[in-house]
N, C-alpha and C positions, 0 to 999 in steps of 0.2 A: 507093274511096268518093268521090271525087273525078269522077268521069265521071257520078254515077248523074241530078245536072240537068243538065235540057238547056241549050243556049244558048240563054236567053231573058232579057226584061226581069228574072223573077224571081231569075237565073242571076248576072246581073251588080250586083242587090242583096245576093247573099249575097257575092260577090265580095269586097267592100268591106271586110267582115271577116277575109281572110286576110291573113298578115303575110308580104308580099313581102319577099324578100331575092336577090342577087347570090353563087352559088357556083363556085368556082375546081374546075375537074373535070381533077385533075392525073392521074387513073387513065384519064382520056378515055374513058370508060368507061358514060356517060347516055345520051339521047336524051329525045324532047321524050315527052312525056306517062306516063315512067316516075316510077313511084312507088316512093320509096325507102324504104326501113323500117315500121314495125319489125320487126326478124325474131324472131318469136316462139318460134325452135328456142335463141334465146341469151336467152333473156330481156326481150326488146325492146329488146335494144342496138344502136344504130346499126353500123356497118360498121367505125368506127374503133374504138367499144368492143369490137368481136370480135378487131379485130387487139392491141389492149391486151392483152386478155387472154392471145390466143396467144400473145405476145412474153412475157407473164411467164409464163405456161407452161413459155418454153424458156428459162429463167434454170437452168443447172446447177450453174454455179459464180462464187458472188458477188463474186467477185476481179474474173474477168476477165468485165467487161458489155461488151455489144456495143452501140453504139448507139442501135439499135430497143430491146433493152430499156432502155436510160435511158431512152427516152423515156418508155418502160410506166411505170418506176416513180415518174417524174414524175408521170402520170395518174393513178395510184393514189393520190398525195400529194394530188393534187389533188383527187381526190372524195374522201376519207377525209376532207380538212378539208369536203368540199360536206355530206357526211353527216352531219356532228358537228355543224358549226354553221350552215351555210344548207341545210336540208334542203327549202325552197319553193321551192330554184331548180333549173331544169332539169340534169341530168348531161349534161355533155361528153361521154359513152359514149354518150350515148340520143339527139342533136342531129345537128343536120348543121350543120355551119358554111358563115358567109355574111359577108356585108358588107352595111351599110344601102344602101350606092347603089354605083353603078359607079364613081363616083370614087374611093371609099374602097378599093375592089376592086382597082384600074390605079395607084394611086399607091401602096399598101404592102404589097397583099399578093400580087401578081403579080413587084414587083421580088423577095419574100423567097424565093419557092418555084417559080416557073416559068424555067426557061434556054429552053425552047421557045417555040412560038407557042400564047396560052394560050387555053383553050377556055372558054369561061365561060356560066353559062346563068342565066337568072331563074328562081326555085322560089317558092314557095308551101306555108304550113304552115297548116294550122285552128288551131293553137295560138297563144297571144302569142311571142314571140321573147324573149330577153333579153342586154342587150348587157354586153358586156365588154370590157376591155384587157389584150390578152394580151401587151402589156410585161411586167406584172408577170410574168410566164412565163416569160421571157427568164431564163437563167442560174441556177436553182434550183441546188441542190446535190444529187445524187442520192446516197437515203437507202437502204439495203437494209432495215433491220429494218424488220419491220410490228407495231405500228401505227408511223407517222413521229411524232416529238413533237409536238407542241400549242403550242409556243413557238420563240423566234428569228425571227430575219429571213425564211426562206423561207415560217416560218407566217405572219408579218406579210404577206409577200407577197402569198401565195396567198386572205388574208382580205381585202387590199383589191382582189384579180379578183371574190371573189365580191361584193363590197359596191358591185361598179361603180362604183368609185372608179378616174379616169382620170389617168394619170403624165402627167411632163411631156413626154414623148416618145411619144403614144397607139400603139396597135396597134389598135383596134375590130375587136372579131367577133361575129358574132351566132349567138347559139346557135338556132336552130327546132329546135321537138319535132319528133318522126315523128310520126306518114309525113308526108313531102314530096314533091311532085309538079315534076315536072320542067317549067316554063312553053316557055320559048322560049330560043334557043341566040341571045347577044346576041354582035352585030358588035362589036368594038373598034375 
């Protein structure tokens, strides 16, 4: 949907209205003018919502988690409270995560997740974006039973990522809706 104007004056006024963002491409696995999501065989879940899922999938035995699945079940804690009580914000499964600028990219989330040389590319969503601090992320305590409860600390937590409320020690990440299109593959 994204290629269907051409490059023209009109091209570069609807421009205006996409919510650029900075993404960290750890699968190295983009290129310029691919368009990412939604994949509509899963539901329109973005690529990490599909791997959520798989990973709780292969939860056999709730003793011993691996993990990939803690992180699942984190995620699940974490939309189960997006569902419950902020159901106008975008899902983490359905998004592609970004940073508002390259700084914010190169000073926190490049040191947390890249050991190699990191590839980064500018994207572009028709949707609004909506920003978050994925401090409060940090450290949950991983629940097995579903639903998780609706109370304690890690609920408190996870209610002030979605209420954009920023810690004293930020993380910033931005969710865009799908599809995202892939702009330019940016120099460090």
């Amino acid at each position: 949907f994204f290629d269907i104007i051409p490059v023209t004056a009109k091209r570069k006024a609807i421009q205006r209205y996409f919510m650029l963002g900075y993404h960290l491409d750890t699968a190295r696995s983009l290129k310029e003018g691919t368009v990412i999501g939604p994949y509509t065989n899963y539901a329109d879940l973005g690529k990490w919502g599909i791997s959520v899922f798989r990973f709780l999938d292969s939860i056999k035995d709730p003793v011993h988690i691996l993990p990939h699945q803690a992180i699942a079940l984190l995620e699940r804690d974490v939309e189960h409270v997006r569902l419950t009580r902020f159901p106008d914000k975008p899902s983490r499964l359905c998004s592609l995560f970004a940073a508002r600028t390259l700084d914010e990219l190169v000073m926190q989330w490049i040191p947390k997740l890249v050991k190699a040389e990191p590839v980064v590319w500018e994207v572009e969503s028709q949707g609004v974006g909506s920003l978050h601090d994925a401090a409060w992320l940090d450290g949950l305590n991983i629940v097995v039973e579903v639903p998780p409860a609706d109370t304690g600390p890690d609920f408190e937590r996870i209610c002030k990522y979605w209420e954009g409320c920023f810690s004293s020690a930020p993380l910033p990440e931005l969710l865009l809706p799908l599809p995202c299109r892939v702009v330019r593959r940016v120099t460090l």
